[in-house]
C-alpha positions as CSV (number, residue, x, y, z in Angstrom):
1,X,-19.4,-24.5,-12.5
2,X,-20.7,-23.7,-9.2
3,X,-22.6,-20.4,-8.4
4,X,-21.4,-17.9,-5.8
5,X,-23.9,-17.2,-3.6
6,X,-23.4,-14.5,-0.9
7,X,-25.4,-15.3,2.2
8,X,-26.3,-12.5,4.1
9,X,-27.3,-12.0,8.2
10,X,-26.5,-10.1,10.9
11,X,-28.5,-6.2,11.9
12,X,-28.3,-4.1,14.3
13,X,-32.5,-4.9,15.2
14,X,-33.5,-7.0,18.4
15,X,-34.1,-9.7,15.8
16,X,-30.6,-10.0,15.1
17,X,-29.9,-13.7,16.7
18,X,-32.9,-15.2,14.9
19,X,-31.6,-13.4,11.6
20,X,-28.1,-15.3,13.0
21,X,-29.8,-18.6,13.0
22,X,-31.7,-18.4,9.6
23,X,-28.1,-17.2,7.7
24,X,-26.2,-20.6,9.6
25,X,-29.0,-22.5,8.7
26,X,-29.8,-21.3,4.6
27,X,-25.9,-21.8,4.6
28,X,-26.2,-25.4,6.1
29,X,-28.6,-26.1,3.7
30,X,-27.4,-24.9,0.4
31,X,-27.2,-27.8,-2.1
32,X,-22.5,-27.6,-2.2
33,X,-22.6,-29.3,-5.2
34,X,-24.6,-26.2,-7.3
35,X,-23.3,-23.4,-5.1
36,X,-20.2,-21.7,-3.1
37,X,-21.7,-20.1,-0.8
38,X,-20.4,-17.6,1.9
39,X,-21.5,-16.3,5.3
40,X,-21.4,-12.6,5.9
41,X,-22.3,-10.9,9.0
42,X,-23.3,-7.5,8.6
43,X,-23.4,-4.9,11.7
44,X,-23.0,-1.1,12.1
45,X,-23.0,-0.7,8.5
46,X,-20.2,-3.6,8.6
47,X,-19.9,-6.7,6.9
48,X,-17.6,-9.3,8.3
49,X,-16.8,-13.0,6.9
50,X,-19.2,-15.3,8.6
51,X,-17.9,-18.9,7.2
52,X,-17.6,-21.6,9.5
53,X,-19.3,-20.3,12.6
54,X,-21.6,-21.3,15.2
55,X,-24.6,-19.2,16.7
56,X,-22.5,-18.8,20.0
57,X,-19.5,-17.1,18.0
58,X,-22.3,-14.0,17.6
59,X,-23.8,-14.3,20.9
60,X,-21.3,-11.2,22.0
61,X,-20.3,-9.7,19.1
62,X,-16.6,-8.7,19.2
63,X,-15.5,-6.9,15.5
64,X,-11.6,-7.7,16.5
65,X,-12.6,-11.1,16.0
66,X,-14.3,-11.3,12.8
67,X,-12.2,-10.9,9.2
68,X,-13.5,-7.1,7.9
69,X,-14.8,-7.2,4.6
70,X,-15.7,-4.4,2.2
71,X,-18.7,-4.9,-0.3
72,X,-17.7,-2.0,-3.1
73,X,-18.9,-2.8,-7.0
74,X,-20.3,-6.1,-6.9
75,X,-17.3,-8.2,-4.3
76,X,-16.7,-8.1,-1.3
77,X,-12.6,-6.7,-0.2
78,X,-10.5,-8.0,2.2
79,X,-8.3,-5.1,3.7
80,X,-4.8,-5.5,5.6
81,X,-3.3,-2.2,6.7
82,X,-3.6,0.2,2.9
83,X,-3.9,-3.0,0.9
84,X,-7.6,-4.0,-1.1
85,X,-7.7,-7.7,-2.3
86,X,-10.8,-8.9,-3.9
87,X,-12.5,-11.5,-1.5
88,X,-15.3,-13.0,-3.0
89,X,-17.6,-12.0,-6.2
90,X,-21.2,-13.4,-5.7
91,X,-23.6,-13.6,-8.7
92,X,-26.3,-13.2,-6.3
93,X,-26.8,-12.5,-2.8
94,X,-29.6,-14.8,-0.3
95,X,-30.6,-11.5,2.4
96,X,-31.6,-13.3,5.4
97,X,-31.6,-10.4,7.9
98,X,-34.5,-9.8,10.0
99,X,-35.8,-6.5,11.0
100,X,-34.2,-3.3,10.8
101,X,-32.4,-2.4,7.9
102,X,-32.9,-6.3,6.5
103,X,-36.4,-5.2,6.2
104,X,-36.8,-1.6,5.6
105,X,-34.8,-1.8,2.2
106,X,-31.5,-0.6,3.4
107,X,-29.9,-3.3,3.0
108,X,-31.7,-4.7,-0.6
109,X,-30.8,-0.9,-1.7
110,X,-27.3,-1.5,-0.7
111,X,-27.4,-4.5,-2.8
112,X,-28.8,-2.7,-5.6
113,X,-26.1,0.2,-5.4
114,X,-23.3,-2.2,-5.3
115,X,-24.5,-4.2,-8.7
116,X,-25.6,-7.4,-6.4
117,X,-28.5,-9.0,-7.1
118,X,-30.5,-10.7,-4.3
């Protein structure tokens, strides 16, 4: 059975494209035959699903474009209108946000809070 890996990128820092680069490229690299991983974007206090996206789809970063996502209790929720459906559960999370709150413990508090380990 495969292990869900969350992979995590994004900020609000000036080193949020190279953070955009190293999540594509960790996800690109992931061995698929050990692990499901998924992309999430995080921004603003935000996450947003991140799969199957190239480094000019962040460039400009436009929410209404992205798929919302809440991380509450260990998954991440999708929400449409006042419905809560359960996403994605990952048995770990790989942080690769640079700067700002991927560096300053925010976000591996975060993680921590919401029973994900990283």
């Amino acid at each position: 059975m495969k292990k869900k890996l969350a992979v995590i990128f994004g900020g609000d820092s000036c080193e949020r494209d190279v953070s955009v680069i190293t999540g594509l490229q960790a996800i690109d690299a992931i061995d698929k035959n050990r692990f499901e991983a998924r992309g999430f974007f995080f921004s603003r206090g935000r996450f947003y699903t991140a799969d199957n996206l190239k480094v000019e789809d962040f460039c400009a970063f436009e929410p209404a474009r992205f798929k919302e996502v809440l991380l509450h209790c260990g998954a991440f929720y999708e929400i449409k209108g006042s419905k809560i459906k359960k996403f994605f559960q990952p048995e770990a999370a790989l942080m690769c946000a640079h700067g700002g709150d991927g560096e300053n413990g925010v976000l591996s508090g975060y993680l921590e809070m919401m029973g994900v380990p990283y």
